[in-house]
mmCIF file of the N, C-alpha and C atoms, coordinates in Angstrom:
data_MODEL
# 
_entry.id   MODEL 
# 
loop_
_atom_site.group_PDB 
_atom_site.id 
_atom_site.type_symbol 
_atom_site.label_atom_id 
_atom_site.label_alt_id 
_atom_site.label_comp_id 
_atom_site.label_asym_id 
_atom_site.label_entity_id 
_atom_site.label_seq_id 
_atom_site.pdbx_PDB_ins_code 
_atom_site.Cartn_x 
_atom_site.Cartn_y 
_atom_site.Cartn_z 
_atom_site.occupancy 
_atom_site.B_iso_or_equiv 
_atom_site.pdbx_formal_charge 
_atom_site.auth_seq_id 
_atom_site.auth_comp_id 
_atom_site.auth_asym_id 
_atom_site.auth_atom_id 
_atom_site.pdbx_PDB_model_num 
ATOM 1   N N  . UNK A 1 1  ? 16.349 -51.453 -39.587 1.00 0.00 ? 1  UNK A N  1 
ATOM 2   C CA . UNK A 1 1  ? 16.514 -51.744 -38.174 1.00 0.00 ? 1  UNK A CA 1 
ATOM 3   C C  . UNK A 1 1  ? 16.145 -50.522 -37.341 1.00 0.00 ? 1  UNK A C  1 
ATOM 4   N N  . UNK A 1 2  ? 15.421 -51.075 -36.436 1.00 0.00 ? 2  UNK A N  1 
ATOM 5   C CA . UNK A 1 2  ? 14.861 -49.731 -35.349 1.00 0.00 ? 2  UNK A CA 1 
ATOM 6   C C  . UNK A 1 2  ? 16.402 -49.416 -34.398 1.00 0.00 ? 2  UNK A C  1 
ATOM 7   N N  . UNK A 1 3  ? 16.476 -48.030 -33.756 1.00 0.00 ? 3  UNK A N  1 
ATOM 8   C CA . UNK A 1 3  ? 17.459 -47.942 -32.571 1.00 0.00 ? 3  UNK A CA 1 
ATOM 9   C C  . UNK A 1 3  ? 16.987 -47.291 -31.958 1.00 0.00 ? 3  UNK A C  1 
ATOM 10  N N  . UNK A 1 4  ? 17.103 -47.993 -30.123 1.00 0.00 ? 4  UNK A N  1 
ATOM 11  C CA . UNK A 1 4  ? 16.683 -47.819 -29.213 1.00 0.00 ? 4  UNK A CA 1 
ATOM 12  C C  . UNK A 1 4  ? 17.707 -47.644 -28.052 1.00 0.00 ? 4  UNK A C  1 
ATOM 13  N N  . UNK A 1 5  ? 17.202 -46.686 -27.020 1.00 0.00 ? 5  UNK A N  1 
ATOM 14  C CA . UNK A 1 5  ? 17.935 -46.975 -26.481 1.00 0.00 ? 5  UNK A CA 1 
ATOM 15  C C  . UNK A 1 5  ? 17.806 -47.642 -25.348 1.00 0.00 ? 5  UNK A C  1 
ATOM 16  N N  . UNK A 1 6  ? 19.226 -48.541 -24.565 1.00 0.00 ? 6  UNK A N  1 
ATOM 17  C CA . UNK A 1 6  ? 19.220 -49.491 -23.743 1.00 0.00 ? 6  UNK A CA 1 
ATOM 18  C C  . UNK A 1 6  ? 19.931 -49.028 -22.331 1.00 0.00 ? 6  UNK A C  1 
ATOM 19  N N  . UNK A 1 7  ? 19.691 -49.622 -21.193 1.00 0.00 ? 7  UNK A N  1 
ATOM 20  C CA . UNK A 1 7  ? 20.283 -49.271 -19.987 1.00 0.00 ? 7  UNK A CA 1 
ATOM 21  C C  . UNK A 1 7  ? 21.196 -50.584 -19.422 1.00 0.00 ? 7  UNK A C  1 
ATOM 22  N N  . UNK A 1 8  ? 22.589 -50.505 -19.045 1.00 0.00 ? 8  UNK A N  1 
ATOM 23  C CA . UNK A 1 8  ? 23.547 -51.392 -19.437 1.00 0.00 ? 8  UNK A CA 1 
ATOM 24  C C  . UNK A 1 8  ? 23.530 -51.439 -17.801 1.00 0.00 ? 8  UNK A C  1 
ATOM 25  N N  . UNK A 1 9  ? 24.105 -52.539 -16.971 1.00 0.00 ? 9  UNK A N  1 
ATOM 26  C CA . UNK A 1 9  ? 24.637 -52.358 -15.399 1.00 0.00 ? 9  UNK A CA 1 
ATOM 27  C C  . UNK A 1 9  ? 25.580 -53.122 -15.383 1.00 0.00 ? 9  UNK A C  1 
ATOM 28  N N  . UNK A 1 10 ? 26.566 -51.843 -15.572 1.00 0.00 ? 10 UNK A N  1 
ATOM 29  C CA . UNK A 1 10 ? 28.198 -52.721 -15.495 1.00 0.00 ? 10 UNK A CA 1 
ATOM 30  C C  . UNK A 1 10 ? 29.087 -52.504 -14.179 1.00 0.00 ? 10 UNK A C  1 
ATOM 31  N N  . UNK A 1 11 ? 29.824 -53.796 -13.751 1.00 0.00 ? 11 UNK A N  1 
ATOM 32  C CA . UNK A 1 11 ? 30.419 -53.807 -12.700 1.00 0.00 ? 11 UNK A CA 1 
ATOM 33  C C  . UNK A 1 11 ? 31.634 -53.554 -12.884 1.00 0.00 ? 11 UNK A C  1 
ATOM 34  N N  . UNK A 1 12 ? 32.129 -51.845 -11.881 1.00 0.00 ? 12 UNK A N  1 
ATOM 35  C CA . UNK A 1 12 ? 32.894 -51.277 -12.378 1.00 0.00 ? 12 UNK A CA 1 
ATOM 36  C C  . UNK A 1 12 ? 34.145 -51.910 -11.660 1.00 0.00 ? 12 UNK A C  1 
ATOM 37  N N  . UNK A 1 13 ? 34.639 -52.838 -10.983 1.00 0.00 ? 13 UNK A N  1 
ATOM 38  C CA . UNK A 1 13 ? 35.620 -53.033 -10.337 1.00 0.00 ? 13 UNK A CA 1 
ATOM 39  C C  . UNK A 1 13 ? 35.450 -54.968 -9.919  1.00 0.00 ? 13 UNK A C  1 
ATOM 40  N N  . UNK A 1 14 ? 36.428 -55.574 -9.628  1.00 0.00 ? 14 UNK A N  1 
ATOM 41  C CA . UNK A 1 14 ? 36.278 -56.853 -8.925  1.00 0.00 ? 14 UNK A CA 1 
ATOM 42  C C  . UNK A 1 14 ? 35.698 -56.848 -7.357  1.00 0.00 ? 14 UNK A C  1 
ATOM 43  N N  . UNK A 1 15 ? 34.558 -57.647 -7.399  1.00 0.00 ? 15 UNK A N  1 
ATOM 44  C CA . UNK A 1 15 ? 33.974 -57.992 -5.663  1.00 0.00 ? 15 UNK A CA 1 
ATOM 45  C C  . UNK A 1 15 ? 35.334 -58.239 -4.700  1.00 0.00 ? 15 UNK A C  1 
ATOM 46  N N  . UNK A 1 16 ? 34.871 -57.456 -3.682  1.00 0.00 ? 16 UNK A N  1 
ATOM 47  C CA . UNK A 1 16 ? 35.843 -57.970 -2.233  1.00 0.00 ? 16 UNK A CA 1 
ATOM 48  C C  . UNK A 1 16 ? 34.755 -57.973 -1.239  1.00 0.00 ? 16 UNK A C  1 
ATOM 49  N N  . UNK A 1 17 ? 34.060 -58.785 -0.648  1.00 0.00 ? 17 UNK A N  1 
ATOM 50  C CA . UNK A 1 17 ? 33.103 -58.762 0.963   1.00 0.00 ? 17 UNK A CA 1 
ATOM 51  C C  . UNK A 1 17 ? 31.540 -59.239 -0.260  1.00 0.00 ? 17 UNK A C  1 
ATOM 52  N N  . UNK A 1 18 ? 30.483 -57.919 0.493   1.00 0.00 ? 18 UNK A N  1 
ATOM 53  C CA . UNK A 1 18 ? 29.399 -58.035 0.048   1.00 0.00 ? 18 UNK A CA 1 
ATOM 54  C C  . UNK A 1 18 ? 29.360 -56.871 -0.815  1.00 0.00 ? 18 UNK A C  1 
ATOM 55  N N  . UNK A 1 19 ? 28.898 -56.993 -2.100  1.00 0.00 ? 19 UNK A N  1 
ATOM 56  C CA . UNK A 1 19 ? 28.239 -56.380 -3.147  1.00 0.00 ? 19 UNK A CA 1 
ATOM 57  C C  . UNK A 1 19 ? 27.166 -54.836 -2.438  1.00 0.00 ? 19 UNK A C  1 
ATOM 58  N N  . UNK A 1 20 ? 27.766 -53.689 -3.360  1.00 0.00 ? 20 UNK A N  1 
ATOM 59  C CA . UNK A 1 20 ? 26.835 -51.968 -2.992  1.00 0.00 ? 20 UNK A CA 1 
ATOM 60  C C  . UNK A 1 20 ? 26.707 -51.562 -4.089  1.00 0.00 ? 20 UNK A C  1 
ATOM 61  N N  . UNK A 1 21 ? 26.087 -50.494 -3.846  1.00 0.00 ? 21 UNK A N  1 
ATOM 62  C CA . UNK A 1 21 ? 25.307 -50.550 -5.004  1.00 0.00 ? 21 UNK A CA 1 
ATOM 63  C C  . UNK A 1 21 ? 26.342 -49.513 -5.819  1.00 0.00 ? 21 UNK A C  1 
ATOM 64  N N  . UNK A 1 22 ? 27.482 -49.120 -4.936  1.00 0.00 ? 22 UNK A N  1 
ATOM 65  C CA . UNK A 1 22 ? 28.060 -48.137 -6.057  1.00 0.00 ? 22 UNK A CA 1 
ATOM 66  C C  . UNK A 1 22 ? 29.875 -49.009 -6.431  1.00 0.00 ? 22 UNK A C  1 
ATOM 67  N N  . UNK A 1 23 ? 29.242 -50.630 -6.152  1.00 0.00 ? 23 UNK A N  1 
ATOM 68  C CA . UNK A 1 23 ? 30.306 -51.393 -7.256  1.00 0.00 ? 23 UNK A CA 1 
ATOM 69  C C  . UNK A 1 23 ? 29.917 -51.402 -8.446  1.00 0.00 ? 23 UNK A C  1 
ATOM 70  N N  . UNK A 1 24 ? 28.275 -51.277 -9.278  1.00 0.00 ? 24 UNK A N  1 
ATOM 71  C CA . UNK A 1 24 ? 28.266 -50.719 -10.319 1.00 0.00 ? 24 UNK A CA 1 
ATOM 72  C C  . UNK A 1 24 ? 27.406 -50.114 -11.122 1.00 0.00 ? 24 UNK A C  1 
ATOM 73  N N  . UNK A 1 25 ? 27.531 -49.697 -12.059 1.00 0.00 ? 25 UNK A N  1 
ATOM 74  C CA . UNK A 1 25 ? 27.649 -47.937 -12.791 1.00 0.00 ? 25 UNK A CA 1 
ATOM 75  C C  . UNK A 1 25 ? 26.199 -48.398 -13.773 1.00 0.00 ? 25 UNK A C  1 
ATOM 76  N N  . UNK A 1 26 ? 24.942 -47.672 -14.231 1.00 0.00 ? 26 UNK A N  1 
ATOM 77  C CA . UNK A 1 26 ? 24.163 -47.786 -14.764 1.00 0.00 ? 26 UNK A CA 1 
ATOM 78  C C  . UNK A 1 26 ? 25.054 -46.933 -15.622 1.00 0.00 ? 26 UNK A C  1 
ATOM 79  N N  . UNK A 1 27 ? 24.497 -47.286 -17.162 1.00 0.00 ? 27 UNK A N  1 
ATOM 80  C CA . UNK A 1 27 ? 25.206 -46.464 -18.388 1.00 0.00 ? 27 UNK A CA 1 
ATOM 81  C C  . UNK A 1 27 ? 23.806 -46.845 -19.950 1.00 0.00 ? 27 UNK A C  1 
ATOM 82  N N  . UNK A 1 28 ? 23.798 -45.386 -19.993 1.00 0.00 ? 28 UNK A N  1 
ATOM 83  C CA . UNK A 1 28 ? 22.683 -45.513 -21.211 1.00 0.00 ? 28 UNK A CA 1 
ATOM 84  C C  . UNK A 1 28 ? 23.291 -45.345 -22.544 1.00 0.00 ? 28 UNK A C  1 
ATOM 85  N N  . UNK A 1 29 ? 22.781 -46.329 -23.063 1.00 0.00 ? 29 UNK A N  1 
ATOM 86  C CA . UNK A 1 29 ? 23.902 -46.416 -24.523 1.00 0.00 ? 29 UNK A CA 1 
ATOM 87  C C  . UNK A 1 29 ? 22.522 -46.752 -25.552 1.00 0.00 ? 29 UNK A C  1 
ATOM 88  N N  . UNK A 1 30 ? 22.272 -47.152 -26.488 1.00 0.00 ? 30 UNK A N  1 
ATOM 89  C CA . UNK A 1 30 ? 21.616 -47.358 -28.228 1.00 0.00 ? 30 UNK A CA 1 
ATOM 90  C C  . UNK A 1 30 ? 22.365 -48.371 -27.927 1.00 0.00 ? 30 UNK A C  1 
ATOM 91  N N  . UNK A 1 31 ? 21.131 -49.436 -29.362 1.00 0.00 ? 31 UNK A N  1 
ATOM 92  C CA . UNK A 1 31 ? 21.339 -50.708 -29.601 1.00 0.00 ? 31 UNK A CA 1 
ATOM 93  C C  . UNK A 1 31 ? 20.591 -50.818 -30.960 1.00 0.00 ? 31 UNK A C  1 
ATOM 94  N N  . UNK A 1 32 ? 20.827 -51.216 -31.867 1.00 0.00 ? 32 UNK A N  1 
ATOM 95  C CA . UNK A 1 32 ? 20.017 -51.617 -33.240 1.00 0.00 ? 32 UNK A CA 1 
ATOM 96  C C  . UNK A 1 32 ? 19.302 -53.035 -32.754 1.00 0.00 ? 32 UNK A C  1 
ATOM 97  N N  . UNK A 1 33 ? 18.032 -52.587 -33.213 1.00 0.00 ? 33 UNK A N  1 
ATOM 98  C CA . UNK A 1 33 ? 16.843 -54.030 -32.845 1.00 0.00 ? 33 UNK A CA 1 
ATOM 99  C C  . UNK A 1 33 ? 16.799 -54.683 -33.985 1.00 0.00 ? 33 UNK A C  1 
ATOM 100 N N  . UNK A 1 34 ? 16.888 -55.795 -34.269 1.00 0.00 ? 34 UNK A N  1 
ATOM 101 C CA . UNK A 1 34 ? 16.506 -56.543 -35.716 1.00 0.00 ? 34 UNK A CA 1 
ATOM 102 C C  . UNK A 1 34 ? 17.402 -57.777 -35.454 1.00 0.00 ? 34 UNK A C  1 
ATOM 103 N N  . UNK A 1 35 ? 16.877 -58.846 -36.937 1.00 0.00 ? 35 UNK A N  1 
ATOM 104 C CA . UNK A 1 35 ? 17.122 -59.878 -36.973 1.00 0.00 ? 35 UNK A CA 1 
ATOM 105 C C  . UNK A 1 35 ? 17.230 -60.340 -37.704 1.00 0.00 ? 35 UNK A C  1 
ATOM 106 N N  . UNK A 1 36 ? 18.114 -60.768 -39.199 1.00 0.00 ? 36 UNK A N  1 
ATOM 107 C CA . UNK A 1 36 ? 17.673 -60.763 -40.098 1.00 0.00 ? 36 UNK A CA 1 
ATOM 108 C C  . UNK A 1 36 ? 16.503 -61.650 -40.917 1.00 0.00 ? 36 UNK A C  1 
ATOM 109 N N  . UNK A 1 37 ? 16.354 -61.364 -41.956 1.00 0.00 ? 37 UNK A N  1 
ATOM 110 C CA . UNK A 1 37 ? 15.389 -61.988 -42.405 1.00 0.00 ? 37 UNK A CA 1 
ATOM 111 C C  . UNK A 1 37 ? 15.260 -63.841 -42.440 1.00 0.00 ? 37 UNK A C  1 
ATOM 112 N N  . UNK A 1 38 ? 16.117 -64.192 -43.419 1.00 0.00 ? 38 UNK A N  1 
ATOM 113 C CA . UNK A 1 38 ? 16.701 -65.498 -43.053 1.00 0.00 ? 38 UNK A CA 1 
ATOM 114 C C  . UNK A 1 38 ? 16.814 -66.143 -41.990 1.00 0.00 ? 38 UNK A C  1 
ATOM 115 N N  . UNK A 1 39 ? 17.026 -65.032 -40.609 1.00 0.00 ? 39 UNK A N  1 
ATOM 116 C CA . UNK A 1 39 ? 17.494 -65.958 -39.209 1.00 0.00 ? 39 UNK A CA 1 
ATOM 117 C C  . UNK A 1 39 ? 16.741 -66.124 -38.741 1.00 0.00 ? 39 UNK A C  1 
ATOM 118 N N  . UNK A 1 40 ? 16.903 -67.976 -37.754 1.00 0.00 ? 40 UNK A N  1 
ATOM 119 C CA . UNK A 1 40 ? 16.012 -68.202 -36.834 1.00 0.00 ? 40 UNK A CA 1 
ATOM 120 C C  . UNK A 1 40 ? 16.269 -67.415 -35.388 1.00 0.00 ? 40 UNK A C  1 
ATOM 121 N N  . UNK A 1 41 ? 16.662 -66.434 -35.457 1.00 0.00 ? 41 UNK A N  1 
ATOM 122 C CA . UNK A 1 41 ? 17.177 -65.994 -34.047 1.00 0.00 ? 41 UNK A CA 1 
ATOM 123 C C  . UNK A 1 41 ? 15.754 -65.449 -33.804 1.00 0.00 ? 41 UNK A C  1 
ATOM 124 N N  . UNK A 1 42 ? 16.054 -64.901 -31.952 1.00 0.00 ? 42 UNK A N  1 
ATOM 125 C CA . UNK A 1 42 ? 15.101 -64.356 -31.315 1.00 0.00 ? 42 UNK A CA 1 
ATOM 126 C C  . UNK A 1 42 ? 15.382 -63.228 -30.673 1.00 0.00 ? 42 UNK A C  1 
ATOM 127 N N  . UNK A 1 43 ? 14.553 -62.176 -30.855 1.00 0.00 ? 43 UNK A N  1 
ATOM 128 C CA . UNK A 1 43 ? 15.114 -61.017 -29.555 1.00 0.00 ? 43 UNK A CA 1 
ATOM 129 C C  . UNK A 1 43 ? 14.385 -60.825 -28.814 1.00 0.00 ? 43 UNK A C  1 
ATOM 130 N N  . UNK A 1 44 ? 15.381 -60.708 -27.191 1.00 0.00 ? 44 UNK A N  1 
ATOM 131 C CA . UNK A 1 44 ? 14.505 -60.849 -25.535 1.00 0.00 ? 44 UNK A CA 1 
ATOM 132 C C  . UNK A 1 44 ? 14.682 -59.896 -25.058 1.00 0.00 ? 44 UNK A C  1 
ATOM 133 N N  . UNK A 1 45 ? 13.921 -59.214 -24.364 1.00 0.00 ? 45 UNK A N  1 
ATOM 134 C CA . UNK A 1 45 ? 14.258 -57.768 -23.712 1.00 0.00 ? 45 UNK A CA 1 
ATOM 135 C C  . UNK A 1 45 ? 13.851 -58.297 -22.361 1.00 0.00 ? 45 UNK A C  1 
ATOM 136 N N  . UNK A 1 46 ? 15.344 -58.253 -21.960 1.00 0.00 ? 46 UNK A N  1 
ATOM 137 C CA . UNK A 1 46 ? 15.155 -58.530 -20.110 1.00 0.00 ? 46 UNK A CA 1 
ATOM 138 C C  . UNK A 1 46 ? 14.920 -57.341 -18.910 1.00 0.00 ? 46 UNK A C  1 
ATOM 139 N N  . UNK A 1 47 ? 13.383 -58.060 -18.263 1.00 0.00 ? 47 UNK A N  1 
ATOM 140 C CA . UNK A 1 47 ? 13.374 -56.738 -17.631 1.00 0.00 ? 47 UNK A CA 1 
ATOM 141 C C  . UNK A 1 47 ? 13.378 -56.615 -16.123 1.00 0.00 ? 47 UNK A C  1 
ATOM 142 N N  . UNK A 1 48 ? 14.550 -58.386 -15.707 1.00 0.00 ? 48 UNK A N  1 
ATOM 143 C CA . UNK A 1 48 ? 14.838 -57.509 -14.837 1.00 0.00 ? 48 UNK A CA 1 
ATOM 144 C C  . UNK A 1 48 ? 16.285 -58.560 -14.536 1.00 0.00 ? 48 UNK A C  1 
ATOM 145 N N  . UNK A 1 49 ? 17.314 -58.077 -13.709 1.00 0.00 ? 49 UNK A N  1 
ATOM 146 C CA . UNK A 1 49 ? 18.678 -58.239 -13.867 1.00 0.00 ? 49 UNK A CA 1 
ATOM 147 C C  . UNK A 1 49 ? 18.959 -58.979 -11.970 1.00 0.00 ? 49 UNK A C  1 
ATOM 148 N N  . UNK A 1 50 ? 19.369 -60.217 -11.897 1.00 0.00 ? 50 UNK A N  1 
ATOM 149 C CA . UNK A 1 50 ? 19.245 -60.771 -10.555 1.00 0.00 ? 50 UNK A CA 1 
ATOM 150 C C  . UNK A 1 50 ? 21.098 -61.363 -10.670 1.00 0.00 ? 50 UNK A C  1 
ATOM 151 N N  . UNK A 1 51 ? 21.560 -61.303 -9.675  1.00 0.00 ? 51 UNK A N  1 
ATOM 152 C CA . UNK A 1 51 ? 23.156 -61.430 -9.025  1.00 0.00 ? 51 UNK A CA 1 
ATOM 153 C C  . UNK A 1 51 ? 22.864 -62.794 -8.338  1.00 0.00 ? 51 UNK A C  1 
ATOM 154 N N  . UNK A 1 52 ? 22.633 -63.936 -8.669  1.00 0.00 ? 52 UNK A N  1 
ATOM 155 C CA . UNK A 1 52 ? 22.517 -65.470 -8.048  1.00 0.00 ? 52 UNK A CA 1 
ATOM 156 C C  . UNK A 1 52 ? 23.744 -65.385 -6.941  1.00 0.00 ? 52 UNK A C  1 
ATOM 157 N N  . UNK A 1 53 ? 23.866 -66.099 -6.018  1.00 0.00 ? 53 UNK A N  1 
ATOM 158 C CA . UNK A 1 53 ? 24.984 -66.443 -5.145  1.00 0.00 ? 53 UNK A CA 1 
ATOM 159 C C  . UNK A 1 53 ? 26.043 -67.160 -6.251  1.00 0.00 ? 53 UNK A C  1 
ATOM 160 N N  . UNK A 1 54 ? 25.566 -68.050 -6.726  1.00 0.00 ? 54 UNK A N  1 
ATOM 161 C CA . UNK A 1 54 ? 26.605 -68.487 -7.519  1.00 0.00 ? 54 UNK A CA 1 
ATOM 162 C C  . UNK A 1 54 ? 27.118 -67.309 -8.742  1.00 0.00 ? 54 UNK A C  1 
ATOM 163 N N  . UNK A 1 55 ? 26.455 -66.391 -9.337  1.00 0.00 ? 55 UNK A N  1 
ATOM 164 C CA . UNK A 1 55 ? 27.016 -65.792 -10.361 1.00 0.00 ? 55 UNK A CA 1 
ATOM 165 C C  . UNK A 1 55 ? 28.022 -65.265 -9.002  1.00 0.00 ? 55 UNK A C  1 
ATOM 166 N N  . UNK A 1 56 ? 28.131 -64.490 -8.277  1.00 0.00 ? 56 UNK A N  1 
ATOM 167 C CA . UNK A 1 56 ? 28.288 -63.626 -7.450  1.00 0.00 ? 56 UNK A CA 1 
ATOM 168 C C  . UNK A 1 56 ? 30.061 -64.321 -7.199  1.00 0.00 ? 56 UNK A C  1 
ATOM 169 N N  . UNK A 1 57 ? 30.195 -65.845 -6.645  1.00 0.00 ? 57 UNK A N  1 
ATOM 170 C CA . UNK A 1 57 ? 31.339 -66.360 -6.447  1.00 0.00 ? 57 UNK A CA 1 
ATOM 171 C C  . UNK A 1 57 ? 32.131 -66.296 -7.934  1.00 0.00 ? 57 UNK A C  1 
ATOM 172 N N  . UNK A 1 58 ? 31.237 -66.078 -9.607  1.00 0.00 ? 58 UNK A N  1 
ATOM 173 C CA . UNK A 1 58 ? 32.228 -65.732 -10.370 1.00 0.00 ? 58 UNK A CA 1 
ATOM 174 C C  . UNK A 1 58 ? 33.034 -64.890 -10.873 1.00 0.00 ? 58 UNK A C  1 
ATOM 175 N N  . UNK A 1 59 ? 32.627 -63.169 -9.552  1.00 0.00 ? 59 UNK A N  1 
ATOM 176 C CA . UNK A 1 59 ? 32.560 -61.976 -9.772  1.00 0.00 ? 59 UNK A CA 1 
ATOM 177 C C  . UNK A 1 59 ? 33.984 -61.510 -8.924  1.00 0.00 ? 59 UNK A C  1 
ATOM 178 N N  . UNK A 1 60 ? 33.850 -62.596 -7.756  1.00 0.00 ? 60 UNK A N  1 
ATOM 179 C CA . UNK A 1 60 ? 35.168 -62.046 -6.694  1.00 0.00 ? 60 UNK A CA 1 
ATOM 180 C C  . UNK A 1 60 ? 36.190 -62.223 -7.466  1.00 0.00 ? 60 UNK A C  1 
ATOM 181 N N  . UNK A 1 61 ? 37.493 -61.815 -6.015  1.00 0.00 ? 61 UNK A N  1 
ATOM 182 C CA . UNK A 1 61 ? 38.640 -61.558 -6.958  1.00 0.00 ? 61 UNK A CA 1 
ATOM 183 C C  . UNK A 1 61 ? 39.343 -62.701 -7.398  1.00 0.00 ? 61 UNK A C  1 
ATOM 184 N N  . UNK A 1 62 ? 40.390 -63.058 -8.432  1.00 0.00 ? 62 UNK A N  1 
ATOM 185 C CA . UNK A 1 62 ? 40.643 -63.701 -8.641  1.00 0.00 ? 62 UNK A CA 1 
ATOM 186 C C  . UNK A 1 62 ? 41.761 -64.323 -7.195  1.00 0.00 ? 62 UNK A C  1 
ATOM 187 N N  . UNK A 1 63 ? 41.595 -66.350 -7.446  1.00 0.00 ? 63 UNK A N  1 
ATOM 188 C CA . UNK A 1 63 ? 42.526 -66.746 -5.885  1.00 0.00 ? 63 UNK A CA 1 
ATOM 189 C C  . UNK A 1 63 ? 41.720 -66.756 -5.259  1.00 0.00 ? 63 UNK A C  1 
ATOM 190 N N  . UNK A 1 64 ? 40.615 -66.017 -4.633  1.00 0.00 ? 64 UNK A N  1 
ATOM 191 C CA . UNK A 1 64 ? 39.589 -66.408 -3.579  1.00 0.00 ? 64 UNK A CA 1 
ATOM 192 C C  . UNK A 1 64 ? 38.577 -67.809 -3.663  1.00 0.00 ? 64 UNK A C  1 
ATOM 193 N N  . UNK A 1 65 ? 37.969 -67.966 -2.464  1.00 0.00 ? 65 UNK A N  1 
ATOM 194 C CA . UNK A 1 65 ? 37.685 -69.136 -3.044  1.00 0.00 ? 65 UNK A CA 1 
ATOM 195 C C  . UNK A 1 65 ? 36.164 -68.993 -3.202  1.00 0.00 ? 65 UNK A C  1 
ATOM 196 N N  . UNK A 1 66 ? 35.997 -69.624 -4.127  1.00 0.00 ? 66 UNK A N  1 
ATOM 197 C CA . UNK A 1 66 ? 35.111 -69.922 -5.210  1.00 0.00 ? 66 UNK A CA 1 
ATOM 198 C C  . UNK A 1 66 ? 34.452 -70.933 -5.657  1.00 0.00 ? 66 UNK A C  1 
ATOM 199 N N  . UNK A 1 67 ? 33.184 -71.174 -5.883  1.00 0.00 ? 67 UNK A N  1 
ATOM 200 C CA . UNK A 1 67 ? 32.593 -72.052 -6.274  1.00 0.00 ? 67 UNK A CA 1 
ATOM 201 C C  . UNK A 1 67 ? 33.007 -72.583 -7.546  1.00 0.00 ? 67 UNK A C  1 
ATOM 202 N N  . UNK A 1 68 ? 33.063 -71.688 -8.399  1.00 0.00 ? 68 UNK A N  1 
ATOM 203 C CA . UNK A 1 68 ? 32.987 -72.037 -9.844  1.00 0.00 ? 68 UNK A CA 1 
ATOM 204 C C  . UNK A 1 68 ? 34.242 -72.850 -10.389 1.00 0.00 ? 68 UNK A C  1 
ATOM 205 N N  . UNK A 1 69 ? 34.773 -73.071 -9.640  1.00 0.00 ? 69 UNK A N  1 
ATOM 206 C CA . UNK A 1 69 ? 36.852 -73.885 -9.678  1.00 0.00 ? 69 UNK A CA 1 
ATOM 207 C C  . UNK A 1 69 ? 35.720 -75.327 -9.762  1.00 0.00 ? 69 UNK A C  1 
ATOM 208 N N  . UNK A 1 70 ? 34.814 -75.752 -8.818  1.00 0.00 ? 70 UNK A N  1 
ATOM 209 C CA . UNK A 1 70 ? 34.189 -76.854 -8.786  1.00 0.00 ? 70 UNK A CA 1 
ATOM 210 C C  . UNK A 1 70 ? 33.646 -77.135 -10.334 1.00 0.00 ? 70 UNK A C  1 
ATOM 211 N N  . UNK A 1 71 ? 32.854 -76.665 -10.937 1.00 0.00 ? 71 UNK A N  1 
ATOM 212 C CA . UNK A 1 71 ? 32.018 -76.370 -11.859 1.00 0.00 ? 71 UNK A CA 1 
ATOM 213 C C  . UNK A 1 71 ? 32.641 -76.004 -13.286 1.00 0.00 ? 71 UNK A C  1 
ATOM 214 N N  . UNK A 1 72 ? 33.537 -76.130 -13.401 1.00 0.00 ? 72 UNK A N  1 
ATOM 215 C CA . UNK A 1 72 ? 34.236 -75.931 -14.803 1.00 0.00 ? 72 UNK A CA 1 
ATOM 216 C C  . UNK A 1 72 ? 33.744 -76.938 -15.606 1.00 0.00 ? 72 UNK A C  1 
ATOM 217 N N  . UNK A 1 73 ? 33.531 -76.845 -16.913 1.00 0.00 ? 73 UNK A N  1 
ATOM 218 C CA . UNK A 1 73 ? 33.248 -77.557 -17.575 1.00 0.00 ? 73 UNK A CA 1 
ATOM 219 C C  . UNK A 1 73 ? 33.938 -79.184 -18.185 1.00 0.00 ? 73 UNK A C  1 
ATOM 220 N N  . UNK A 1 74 ? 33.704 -79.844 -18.403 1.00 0.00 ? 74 UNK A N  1 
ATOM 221 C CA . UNK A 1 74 ? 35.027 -80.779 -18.725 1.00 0.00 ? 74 UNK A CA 1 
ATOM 222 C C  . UNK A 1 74 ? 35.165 -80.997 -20.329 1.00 0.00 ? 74 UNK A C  1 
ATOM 223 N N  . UNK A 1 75 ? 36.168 -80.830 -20.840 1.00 0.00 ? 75 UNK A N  1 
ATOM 224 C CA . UNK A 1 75 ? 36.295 -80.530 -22.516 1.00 0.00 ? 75 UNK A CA 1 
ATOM 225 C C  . UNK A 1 75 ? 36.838 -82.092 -22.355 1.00 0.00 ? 75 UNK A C  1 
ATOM 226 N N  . UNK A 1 76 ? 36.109 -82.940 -23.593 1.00 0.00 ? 76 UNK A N  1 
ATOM 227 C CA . UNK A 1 76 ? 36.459 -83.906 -24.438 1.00 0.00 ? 76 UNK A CA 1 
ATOM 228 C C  . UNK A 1 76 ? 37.330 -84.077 -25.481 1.00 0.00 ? 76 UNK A C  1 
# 
């Protein structure tokens, strides 16, 4: 397995208003690339990282209101 390294963008705190850029933290970390032999898996290198309005209502704080209360899944 090759190791590379990767650039992570983690959100360091819960949304309150509109989203800046120092709610969150770029962090460079390694990742082992591979797959095994046997597997049908795939590896994607995303190159570029977008905040949808809707991801965004799953980010605020918890109690606020929110889209995603609509959108829950329904278990059988």
């Amino acid at each position: 397995m090759v190791e590379v390294q990767n650039k992570r963008v983690i959100l360091k705190h819960q949304l309150s208003g509109f989203m800046k850029e120092t709610d969150f933290e770029i962090m460079v970390g390694s990742v082992k690339l591979g797959v095994g032999d046997a597997s049908n898996a795939v590896l994607v290198k995303n190159l570029y990282l977008s905040c949808d309005p809707y991801q965004r209502s799953l980010l605020t704080t918890p109690g606020s209101v929110s889209y995603s209360a609509v959108h829950q899944p329904v278990v059988i």
